[in-house]
C-alpha positions as CSV (number, residue, x, y, z in Angstrom):
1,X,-12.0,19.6,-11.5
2,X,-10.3,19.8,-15.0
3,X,-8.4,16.4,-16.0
4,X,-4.5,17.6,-16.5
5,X,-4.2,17.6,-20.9
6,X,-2.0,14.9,-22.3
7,X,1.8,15.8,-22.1
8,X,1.2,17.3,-18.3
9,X,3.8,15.9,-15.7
10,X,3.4,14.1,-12.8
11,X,4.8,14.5,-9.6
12,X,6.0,11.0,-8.0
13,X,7.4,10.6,-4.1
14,X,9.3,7.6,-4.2
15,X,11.6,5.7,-6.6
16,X,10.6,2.1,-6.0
17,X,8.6,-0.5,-8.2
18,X,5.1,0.9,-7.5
19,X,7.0,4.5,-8.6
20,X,8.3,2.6,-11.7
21,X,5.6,0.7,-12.3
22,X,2.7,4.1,-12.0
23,X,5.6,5.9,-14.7
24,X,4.4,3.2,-16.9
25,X,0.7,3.5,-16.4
26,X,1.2,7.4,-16.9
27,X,3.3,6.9,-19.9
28,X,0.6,5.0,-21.8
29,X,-2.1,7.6,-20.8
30,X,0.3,10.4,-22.2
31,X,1.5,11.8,-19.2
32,X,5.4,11.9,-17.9
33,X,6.6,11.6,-14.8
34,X,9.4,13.2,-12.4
35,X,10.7,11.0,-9.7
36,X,12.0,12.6,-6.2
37,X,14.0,9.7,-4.5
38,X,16.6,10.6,-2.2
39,X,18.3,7.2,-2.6
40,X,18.1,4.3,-5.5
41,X,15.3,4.7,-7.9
42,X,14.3,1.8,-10.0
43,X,11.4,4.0,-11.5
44,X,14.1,6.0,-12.8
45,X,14.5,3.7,-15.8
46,X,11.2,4.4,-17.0
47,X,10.7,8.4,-15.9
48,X,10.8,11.2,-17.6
49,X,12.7,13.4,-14.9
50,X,14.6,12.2,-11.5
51,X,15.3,14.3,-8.2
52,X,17.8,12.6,-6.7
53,X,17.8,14.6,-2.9
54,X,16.4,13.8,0.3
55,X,13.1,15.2,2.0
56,X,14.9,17.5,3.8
57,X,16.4,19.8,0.9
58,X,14.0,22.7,0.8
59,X,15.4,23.9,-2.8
60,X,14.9,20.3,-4.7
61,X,11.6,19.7,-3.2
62,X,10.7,23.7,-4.3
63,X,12.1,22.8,-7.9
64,X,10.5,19.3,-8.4
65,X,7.0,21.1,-7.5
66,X,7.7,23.8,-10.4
67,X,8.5,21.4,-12.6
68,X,4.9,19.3,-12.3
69,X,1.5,19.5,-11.8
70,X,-0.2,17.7,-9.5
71,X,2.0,15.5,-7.2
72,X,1.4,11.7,-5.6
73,X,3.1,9.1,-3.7
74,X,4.1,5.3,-3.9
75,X,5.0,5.1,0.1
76,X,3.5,6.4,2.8
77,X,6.2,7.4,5.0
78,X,7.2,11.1,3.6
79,X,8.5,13.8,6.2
80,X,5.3,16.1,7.1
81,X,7.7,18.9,6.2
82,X,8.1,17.9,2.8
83,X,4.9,17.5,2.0
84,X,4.1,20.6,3.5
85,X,5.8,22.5,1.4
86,X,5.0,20.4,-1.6
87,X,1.4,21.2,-0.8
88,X,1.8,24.5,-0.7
89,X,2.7,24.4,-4.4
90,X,0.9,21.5,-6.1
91,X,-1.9,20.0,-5.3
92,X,-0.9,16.3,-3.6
93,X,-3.5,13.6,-4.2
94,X,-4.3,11.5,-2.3
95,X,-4.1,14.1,0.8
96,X,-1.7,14.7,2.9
97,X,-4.6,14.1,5.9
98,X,-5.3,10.6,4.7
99,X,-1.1,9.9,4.7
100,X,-1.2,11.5,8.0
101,X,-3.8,8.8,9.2
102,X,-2.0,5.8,7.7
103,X,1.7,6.8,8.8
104,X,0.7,5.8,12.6
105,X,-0.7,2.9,13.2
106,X,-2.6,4.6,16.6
107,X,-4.1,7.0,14.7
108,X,-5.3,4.9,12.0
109,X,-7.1,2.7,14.0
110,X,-8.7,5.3,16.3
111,X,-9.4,6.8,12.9
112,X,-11.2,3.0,11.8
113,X,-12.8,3.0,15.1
114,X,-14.6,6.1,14.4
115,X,-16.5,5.1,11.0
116,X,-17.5,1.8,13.0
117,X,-15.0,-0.6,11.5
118,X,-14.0,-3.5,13.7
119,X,-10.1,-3.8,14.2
120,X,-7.8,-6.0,16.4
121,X,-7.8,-4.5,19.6
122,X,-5.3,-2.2,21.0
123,X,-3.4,-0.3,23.2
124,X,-0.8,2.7,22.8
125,X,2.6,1.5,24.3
126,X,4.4,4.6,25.6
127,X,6.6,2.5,27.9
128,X,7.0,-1.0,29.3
129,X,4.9,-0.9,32.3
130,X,2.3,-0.1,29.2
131,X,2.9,-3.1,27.9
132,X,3.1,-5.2,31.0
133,X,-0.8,-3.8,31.4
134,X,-1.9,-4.3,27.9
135,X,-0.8,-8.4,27.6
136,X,-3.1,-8.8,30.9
137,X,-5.8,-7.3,29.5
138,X,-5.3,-8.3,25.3
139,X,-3.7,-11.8,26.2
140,X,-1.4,-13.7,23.9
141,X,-0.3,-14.0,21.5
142,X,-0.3,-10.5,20.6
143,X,1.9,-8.4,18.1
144,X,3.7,-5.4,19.2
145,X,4.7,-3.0,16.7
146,X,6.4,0.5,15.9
147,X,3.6,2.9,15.1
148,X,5.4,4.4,12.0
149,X,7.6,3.0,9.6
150,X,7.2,-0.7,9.2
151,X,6.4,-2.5,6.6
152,X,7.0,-6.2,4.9
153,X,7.1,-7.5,8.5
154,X,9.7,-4.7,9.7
155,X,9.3,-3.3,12.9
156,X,7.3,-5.8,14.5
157,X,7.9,-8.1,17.2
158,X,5.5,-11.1,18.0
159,X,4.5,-11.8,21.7
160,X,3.5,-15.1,23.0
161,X,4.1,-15.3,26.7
162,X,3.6,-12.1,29.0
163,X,7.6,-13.0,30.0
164,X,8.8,-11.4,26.9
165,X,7.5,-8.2,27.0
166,X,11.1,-6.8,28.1
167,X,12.9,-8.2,25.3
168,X,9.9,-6.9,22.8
169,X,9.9,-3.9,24.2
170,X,14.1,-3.4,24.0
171,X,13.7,-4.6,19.8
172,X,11.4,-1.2,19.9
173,X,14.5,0.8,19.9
174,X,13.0,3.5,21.7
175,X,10.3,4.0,19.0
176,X,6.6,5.0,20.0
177,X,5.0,1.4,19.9
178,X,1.3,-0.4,19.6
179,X,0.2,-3.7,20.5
180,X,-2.2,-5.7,19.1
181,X,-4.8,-8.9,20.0
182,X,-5.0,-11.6,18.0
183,X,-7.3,-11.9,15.9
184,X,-8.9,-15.6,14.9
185,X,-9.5,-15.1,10.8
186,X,-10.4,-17.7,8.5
187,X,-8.0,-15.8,5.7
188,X,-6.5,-12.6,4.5
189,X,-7.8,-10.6,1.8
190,X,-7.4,-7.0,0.9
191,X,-9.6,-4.6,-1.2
192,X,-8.2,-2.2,-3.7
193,X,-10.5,0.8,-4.2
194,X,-9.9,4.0,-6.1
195,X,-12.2,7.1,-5.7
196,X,-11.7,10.2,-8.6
197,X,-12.1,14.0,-8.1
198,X,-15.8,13.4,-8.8
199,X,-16.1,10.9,-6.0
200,X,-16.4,8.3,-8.2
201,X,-15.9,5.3,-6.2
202,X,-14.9,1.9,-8.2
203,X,-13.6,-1.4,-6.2
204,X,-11.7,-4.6,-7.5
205,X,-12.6,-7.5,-6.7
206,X,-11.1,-9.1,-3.1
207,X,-8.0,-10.6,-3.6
208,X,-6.8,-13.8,-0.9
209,X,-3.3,-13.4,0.5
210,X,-0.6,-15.6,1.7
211,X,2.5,-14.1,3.2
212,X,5.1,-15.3,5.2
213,X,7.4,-14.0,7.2
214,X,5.2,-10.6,7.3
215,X,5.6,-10.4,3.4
216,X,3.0,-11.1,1.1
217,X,4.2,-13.9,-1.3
218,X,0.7,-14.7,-3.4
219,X,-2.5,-13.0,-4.1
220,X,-5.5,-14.7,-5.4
221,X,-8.7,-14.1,-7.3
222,X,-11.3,-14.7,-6.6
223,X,-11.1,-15.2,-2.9
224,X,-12.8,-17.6,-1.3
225,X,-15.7,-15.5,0.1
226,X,-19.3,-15.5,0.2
227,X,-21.7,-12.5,-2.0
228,X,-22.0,-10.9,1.6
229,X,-18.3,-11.0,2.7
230,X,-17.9,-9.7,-0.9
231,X,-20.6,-7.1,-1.0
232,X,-19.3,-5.8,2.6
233,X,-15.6,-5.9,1.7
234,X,-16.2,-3.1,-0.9
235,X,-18.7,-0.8,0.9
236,X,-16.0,-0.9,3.9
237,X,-13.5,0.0,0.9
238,X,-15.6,3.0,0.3
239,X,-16.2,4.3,3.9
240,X,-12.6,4.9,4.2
241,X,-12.0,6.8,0.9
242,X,-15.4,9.1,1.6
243,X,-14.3,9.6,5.4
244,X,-10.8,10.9,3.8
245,X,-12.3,13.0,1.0
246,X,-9.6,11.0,-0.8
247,X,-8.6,11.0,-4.4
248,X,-6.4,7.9,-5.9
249,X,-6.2,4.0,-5.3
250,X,-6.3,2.8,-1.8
251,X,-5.5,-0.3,-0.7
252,X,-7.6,-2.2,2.8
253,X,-6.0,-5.0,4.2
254,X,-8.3,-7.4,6.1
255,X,-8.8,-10.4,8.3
256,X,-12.2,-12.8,7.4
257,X,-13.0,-13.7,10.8
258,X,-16.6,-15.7,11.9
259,X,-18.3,-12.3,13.4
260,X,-17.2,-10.5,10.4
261,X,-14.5,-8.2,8.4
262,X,-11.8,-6.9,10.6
263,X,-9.8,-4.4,9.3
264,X,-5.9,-5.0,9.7
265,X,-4.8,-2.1,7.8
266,X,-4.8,1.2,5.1
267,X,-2.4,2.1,2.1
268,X,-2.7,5.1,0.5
269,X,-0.9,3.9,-2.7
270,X,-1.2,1.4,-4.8
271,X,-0.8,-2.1,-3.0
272,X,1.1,-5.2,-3.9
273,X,-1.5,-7.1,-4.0
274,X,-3.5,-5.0,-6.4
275,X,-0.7,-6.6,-8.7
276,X,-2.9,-9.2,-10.4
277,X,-4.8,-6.5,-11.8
278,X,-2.2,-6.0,-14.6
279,X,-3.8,-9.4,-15.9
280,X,-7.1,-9.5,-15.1
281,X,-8.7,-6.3,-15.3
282,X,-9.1,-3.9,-18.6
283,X,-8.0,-1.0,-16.4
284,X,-5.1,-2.2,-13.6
285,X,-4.9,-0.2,-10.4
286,X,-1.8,1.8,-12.0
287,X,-3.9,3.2,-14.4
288,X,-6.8,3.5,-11.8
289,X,-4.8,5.5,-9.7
290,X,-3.2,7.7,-12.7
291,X,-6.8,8.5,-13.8
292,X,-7.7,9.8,-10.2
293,X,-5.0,11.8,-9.2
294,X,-5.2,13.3,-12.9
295,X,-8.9,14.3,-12.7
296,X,-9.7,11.9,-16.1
297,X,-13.2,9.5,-15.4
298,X,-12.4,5.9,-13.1
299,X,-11.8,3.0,-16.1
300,X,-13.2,-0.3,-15.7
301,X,-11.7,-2.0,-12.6
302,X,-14.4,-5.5,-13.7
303,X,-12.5,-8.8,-13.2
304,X,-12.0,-11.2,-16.5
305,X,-9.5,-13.7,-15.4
306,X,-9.0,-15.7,-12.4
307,X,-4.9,-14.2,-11.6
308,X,-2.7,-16.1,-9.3
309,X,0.4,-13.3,-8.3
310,X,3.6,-14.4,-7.1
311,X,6.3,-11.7,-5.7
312,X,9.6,-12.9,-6.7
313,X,11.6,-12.3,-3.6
314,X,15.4,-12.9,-3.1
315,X,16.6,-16.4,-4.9
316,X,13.0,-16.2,-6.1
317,X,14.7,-14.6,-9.2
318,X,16.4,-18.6,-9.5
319,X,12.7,-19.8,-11.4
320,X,12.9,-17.1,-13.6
321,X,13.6,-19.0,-16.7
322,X,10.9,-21.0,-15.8
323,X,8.3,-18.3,-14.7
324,X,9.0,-16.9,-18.6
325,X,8.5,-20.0,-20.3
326,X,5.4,-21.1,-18.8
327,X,2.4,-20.5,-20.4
328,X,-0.3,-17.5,-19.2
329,X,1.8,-15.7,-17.3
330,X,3.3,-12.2,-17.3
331,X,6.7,-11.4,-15.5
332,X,6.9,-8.0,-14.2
333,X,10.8,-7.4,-13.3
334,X,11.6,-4.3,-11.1
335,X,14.9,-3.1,-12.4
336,X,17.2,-4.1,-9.2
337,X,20.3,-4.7,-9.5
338,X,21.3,-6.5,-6.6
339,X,19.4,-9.9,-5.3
340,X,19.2,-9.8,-1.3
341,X,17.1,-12.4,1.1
342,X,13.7,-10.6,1.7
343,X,13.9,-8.2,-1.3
344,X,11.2,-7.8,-3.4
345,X,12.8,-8.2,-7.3
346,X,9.4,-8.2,-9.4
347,X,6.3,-10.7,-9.6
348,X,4.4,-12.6,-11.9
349,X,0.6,-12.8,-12.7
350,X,-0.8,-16.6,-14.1
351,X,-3.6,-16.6,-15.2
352,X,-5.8,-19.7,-14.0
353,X,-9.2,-18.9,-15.1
């Protein structure tokens, strides 16, 4: 339970923005960071120490642990062997039994199942006769998707007549698969939640999301929501970081439907759409999540600005004269060199409110 002193380092899994941008949040609380990315690291720039070596390389994972103290993540989808024998070292916050749960999408929604959450319904997809049976009985339109590994829309094939089942199944690629019902929502919002050492629990506020093409493109607060979709979006929050014993910021995606809160997914990370707390909260979810996994008290995740946050994706980076002239808005770049269709270069926060 002792908070790591100032000058302690911590352990990061992954080299992308949310690595970059957590190096930053550490820096400020007086903590440096070491990165282990087997391939390009923007958080690089901004880190204190970089393993460049894949998951697999017993001796670099064994010398990154010696070199830190406690050790986190900025993506979910870290070998089991790594972490491991990471864990066996360091302590790795949040668990390696709540990155278990969210790195398959079966198992994380048994897993919701079990506290009592609502999800869309599903059904495992081992083959295609599977998935002949599961569109008679969920319908369509329905989603099939790999059960690991997808992300920004990735890995995910969309189903609207029983006839293309064979082709959905083929874009599989042979990897275990899940289908999902549709589900009739009103609107997307997530929940951002972080839970300390302690189990000290603090939420932010609901933020509204738009996304196209399976990635998120704004978040907004508030979201349109009544006091008892907002009151029941946090205490959902905190059942799933108490089930997990968790420690750090988690991030619950859901779908506002008319019988309630359906849960469409978990992070354990920090969460693009927790971005707009960088502008409207005295402690952002960086910070939050640096505070956990470091054993210092939860800060103050309270709202004072109404945020708009726009991801800059691909020849999003075009307005960017624009997005740093106008007024009330902060641009957060991410340190990529290279401008591609669907990648995510940096966002802004506007304030509205």
């Amino acid at each position: 339970m002792t908070a790591l002193p100032p000058g302690a380092t911590i352990g990061i899994l992954g080299g992308g923005q949310l690595g970059r941008m957590l190096s930053v949040a550490a820096s400020r609380l007086g903590y440096l960071t070491h990165i282990y990315e087997p391939g390009a690291a923007p958080a690089a720039h901004v880190a204190h120490a970089v393993t460049q070596a894949p998951y697999e390389d017993e001796a670099a994972l064994r010398a990154f642990a010696a070199g830190v103290s406690v050790i986190t993540y900025e993506f979910e989808n870290v070998a089991a062997t790594a972490l491991d024998l990471l864990g066996a070292a360091r302590p790795i916050r949040p668990n390696i039994d709540a990155l278990a749960v969210s790195q398959d999408r079966l198992t994380e929604k048994t897993f919701l199942g079990g506290l009592g959450l609502a999800t869309a319904p599903f059904r495992d997809i081992p083959d295609l006769a599977a998935l002949q049976t599961a569109l008679a009985e969920l319908g369509a339109p329905a989603i099939l998707k790999t059960r690991r590994m997808g992300y920004d829309g990735k890995g995910q094939v969309r189903i609207d007549d029983p006839g293309q089942a064979a082709d959905a199944f083929a874009a599989m690629a042979g990897q275990d698969a899940i289908l999902e019902g549709f589900v009739d929502f009103r609107r997307e919002v997530s929940v951002i939640v972080a839970r300390g050492l302690s189990g000290e629990t603090v939420c932010f506020d609901p933020g509204e999301n738009v996304h196209e093409g399976g990635i998120l493109r704004t978040t907004r607060v508030p979201a349109a929501l009544s006091g008892a979709e907002r009151t029941d979006a946090a205490l959902l929050a905190g059942r799933v970081v108490n089930a997990l014993d968790y420690v750090g910021v988690l991030g619950v995606e859901l779908f506002v439907t008319n019988a309630g809160l359906v849960v469409n997914e978990i992070a354990p990370r920090v969460h693009n759409s927790g971005h707009w707390t960088q502008a409207g909260c005295a402690v952002d979810q960086f910070e939050q999540h640096i505070r956990a996994v470091a054993g210092l008290p939860l800060g103050d995740g309270r709202r004072h600005a109404d945020v708009v946050m726009e991801n800059l994706i691909g020849d999003d980076m075009d307005r960017l004269p624009a997005h740093l002239a106008a007024p009330a808005t902060q641009v957060h770049l991410y340190g990529k060199s290279e401008v591609r269709p669907g990648r995510k270069m940096g966002h802004v926060n506007r304030i509205t409110g």
